[in-house]
C-alpha positions in Angstrom: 0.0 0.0 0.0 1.0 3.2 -0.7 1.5 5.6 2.1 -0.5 8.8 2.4 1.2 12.2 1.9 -0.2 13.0 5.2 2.1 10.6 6.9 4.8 13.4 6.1 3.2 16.2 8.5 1.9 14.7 11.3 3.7 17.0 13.5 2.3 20.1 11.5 -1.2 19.8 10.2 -1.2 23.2 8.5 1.4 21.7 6.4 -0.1 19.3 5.6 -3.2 20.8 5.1 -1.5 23.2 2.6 0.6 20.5 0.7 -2.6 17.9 0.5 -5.0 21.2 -0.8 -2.1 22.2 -3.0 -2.5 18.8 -4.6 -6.4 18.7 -4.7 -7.0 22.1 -5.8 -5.0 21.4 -9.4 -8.1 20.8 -11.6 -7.9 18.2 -13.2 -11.1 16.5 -12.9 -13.5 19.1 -12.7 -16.8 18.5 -11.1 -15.3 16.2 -8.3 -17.0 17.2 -5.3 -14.3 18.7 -2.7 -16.3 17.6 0.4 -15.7 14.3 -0.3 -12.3 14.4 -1.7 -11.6 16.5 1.2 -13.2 14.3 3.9 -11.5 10.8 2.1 -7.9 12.8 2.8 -9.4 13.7 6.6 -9.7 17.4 5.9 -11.5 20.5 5.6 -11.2 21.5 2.5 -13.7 24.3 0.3 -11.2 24.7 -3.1 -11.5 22.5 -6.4 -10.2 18.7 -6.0 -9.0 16.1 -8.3 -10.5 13.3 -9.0 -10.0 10.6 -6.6 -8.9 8.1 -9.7 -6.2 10.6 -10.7 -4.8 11.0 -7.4 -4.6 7.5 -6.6 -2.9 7.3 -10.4 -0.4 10.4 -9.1 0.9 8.2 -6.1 -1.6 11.2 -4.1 -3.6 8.6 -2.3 -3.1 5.4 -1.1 -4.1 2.0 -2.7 -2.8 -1.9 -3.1 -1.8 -1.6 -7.0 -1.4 -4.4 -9.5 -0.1 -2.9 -12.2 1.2 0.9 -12.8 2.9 2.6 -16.6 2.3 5.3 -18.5 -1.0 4.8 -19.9 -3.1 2.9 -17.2 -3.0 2.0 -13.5 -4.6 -0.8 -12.0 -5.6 -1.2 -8.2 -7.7 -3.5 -5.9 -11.1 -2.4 -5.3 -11.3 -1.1 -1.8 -15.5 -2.4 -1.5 -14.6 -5.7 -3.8 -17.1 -7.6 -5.2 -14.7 -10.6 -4.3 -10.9 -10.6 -3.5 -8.9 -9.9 -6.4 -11.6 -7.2 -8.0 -9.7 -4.9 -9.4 -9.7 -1.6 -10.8 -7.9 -0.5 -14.0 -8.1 3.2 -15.0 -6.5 5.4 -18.0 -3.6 7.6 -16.3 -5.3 10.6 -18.4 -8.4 11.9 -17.4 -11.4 10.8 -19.1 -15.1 10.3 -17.8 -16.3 7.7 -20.0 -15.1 5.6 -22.9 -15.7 7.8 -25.3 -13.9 10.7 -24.1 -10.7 8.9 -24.5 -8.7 9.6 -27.3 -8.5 6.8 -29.8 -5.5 6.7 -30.5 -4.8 5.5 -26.3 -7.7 3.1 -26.3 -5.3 0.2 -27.7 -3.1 0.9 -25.4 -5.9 1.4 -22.3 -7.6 -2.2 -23.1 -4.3 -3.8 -23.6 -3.5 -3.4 -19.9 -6.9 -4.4 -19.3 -6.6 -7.6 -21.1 -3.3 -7.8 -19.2 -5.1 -7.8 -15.6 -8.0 -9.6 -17.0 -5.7 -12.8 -17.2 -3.6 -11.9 -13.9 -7.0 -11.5 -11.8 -8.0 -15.4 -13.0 -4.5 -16.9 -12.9 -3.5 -15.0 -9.4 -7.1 -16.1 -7.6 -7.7 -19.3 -9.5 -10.9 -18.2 -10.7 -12.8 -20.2 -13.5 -13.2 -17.2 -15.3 -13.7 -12.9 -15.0 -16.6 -10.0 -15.5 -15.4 -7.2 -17.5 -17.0 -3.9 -17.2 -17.7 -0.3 -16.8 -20.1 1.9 -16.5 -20.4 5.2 -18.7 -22.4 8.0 -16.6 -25.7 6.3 -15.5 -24.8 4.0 -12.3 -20.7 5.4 -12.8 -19.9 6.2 -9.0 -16.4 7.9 -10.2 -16.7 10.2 -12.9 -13.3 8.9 -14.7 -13.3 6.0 -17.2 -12.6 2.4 -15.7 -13.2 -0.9 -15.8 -14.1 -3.9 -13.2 -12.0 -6.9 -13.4 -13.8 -9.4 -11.2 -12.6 -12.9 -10.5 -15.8 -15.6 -11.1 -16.5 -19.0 -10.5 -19.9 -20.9 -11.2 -22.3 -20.7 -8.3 -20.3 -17.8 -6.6 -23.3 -15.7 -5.9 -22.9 -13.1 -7.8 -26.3 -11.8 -9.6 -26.3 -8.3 -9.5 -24.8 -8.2 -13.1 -27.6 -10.1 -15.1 -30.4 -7.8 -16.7 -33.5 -9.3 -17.7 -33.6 -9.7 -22.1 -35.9 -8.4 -23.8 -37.1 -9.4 -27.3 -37.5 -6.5 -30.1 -41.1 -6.4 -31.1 -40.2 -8.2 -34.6 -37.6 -7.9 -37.1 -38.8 -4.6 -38.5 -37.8 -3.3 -35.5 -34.7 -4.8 -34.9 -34.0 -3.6 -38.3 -34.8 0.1 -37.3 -32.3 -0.1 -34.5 -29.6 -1.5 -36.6 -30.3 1.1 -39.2 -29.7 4.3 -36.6 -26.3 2.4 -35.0 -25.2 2.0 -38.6 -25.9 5.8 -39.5 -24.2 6.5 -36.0 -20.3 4.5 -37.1 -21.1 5.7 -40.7 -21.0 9.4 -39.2 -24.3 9.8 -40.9 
């Protein structure tokens, strides 16, 4: 685990206070809100704040990491669906999948792949969930994905959504039609 830059000042909290807000005020996650940023690094603190993905990817806050480079870092879930759940995020800032650049998404799902097969391997799990949410039910506003060790029978449900069926092939047709127009750039 990584120790937390508050370790440093102990003896001094304005120090530390003005080193730790020095850090969080830097914007580079905009929208973050800095009461909780500010109560996770056990202050009071009323300026902008970084996101807590990039300050755990600047070595700012603390976590168990599996994997660190230049274009993704990849840590243990601190609430994990079961040990080994790990997450992997882009060490540049982007909210969802789509806001990062192309040209780093080969890179990006590379090390995912990469700690996809070290999650099963390392906990001897039959298999792995991949995912991440973009926006609706994201709890961090910056891109990243699950890696989550499964076996048959483990428990886990929460992940399957009831199917639907499209109305008839007309429809599904329709649907197919407007995704097309949408990678064709219309």
């Amino acid at each position: 685990m990584h120790a937390s830059p508050l370790k440093r000042y102990r003896r001094s909290p304005v120090q530390a206070i003005e080193t730790v807000a020095g850090r969080l005020s830097r914007p580079r996650c905009p929208g973050r809100s800095p009461r909780s940023a500010a109560r996770g690094a056990g202050l009071l603190f009323t300026g902008v704040v970084d996101c807590v993905f990039c300050a755990i990817a600047a070595d700012e806050l603390p976590s168990h990491r599996v994997l660190a480079d230049d274009t993704a870092v990849a840590f243990l879930d601190r609430r994990p669906l079961f040990p080994g759940h790990v997450l992997v995020v882009p060490r540049r800032h982007a909210e969802t999948l789509t806001d990062l650049p192309e040209d780093e998404v080969g890179a990006f799902f590379s090390r995912v792949r990469r700690v996809t097969a070290a999650v099963e391997r390392g906990t001897g799990a039959a298999g792995s969930f991949v995912a991440a949410n973009n926006r609706v039910s994201q709890s961090v506003p910056h891109l990243h994905f699950h890696v989550v060790p499964r076996n048959r029978k483990d428990g886990l449900r929460g992940f399957f959504w009831p199917r639907q069926h499209y109305a008839d092939e007309a429809e599904a047709a329709r649907v197919a039609a407007r995704l097309r127009a949408e990678l064709d750039g219309r």
